[in-house]
C-alpha positions as CSV (number, residue, x, y, z in Angstrom):
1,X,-18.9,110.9,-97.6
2,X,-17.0,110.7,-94.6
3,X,-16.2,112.9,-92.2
4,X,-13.5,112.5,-89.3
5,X,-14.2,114.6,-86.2
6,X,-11.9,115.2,-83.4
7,X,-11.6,117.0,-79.9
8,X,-10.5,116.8,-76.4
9,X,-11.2,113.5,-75.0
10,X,-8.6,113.8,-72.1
11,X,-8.8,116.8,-71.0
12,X,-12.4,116.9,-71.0
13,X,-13.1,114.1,-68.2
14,X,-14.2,116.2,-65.4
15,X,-13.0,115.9,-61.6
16,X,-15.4,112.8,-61.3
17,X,-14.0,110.5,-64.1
18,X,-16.6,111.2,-66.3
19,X,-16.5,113.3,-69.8
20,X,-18.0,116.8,-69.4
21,X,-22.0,116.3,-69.8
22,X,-22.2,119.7,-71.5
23,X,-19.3,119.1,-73.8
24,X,-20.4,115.2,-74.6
25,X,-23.7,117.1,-75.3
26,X,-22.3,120.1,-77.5
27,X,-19.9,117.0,-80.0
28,X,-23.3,114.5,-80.5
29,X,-25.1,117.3,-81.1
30,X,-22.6,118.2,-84.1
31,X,-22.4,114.0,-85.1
32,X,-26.4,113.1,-84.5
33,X,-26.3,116.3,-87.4
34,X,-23.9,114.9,-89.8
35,X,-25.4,111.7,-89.4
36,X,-28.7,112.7,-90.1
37,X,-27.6,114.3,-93.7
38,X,-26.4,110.6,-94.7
39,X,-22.6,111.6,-93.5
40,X,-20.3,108.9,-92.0
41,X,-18.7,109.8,-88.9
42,X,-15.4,108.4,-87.7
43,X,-15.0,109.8,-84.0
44,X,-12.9,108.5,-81.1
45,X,-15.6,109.8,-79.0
46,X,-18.3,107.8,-79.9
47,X,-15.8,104.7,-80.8
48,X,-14.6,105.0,-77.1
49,X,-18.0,106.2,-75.8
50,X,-16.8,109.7,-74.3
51,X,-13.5,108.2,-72.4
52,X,-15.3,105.7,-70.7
53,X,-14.1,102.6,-72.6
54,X,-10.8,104.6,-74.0
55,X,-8.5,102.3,-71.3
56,X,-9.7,99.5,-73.4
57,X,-7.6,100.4,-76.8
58,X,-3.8,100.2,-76.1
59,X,-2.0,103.5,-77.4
60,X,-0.8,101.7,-80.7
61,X,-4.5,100.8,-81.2
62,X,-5.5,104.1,-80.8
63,X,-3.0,105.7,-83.5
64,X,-3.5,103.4,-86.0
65,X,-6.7,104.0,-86.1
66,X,-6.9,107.2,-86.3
67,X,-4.6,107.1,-88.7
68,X,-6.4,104.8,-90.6
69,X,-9.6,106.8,-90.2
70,X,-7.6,110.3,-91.2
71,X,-6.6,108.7,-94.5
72,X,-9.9,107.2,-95.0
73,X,-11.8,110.2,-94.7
74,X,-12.8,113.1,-96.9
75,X,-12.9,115.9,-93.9
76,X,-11.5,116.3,-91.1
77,X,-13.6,118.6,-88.2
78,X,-11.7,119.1,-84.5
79,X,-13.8,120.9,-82.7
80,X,-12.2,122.9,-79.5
81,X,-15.1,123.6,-76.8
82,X,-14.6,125.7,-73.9
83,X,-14.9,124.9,-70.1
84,X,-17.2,126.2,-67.7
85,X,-15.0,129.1,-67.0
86,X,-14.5,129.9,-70.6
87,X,-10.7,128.5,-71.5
88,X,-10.3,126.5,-75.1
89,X,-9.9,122.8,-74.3
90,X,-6.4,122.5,-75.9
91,X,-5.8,118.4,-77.3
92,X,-2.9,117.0,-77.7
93,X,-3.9,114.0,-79.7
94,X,-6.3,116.7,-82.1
95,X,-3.0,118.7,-82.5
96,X,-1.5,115.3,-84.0
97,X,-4.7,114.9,-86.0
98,X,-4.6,118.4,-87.7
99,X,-0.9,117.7,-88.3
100,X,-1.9,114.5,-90.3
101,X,-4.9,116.3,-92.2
102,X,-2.7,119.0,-93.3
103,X,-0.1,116.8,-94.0
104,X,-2.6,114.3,-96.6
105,X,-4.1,118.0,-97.7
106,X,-7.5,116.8,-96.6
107,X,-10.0,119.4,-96.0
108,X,-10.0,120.7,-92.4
109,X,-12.5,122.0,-90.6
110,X,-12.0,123.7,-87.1
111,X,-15.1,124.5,-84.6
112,X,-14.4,126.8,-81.6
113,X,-15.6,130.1,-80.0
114,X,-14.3,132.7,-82.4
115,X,-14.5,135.0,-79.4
116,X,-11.3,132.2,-78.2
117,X,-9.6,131.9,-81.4
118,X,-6.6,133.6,-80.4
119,X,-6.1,131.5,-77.9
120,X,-5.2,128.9,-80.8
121,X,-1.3,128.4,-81.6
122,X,-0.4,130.5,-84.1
123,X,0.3,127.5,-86.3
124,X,-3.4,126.2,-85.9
125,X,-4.8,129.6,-86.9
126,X,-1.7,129.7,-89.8
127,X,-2.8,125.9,-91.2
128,X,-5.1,127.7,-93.8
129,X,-1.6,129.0,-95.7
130,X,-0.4,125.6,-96.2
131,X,-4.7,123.7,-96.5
132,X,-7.6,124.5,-97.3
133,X,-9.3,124.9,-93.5
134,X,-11.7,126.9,-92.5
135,X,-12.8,128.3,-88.9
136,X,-16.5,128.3,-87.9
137,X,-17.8,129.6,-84.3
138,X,-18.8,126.7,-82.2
139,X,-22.1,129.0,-80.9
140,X,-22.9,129.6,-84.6
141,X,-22.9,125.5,-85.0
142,X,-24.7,124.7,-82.5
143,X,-27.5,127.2,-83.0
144,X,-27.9,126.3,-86.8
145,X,-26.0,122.8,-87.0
146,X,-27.1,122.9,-90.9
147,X,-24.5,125.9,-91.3
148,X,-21.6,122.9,-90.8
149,X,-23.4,120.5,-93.4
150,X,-23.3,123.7,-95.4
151,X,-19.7,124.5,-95.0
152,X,-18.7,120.8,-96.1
153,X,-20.8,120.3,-99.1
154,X,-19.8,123.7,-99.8
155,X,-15.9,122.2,-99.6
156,X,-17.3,119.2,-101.6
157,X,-18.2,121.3,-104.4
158,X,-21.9,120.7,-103.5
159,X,-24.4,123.5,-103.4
């Protein structure tokens, strides 16, 4: 199986050029788990090692392959942390991504602090009328990681 995962990259470079340690911490905690259950992980995060390397892909490099990825995979997880002071890290390039996913009715999967969810467009928290997509609390994740493993072999039709 493979699984796409998307999220800020951008926005989540703090004021020293460098991605957020406790974000970069909270997404490979949620790969290193997919991994570990045998699940292939496509993720500009890891590809461009957390915005570090990302001024080495051109932008059309970048969208093709994600692209590429989004139609090669079987899920598609954005996740939408929180900064320090609590906000949702909003992602333009995730926004494209759920676009796509929904668009190639691939199952979506959307991590974020339920407490936050409203914060969502309306047309994020509305994709579940036109996709299957389901919302799972980022806290509830990373306390029991096995819930998202769960949640897609659930979606697989795995028990």
């Amino acid at each position: 199986m493979k699984v796409f995962v998307g999220g800020p990259i951008q926005y989540a470079i703090g004021q020293d050029g460098k991605f957020i340690n406790e974000i970069r911490e909270k997404f490979e905690r949620i790969i290193n788990r997919l991994e570990k259950d045998g699940i292939q992980v496509c993720s500009a995060h890891v590809e461009e090692n957390y915005g570090e390397s990302t001024d080495e892909y051109s932008n059309e490099q970048i969208c093709i392959r994600d692209f590429s990825w989004m139609h090669e995979c079987d899920k598609y997880i954005s996740v939408f942390p929180n900064y320090e002071d609590g906000r949702i890290i909003h992602s333009g390039g995730t926004n494209v991504e759920l676009g796509w996913a929904t668009a190639l009715n691939k199952d979506v999967i959307i991590i974020c602090d339920h407490n936050k969810l409203h914060k969502l467009s309306k047309l994020i928290r509305g994709l579940n009328t036109i996709c299957r997509v389901d919302f799972i609390d980022l806290d509830l994740v990373l306390k029991d990681p096995e819930c998202l493993v769960d949640k897609i072999k659930c979606l697989n039709g795995d028990k």
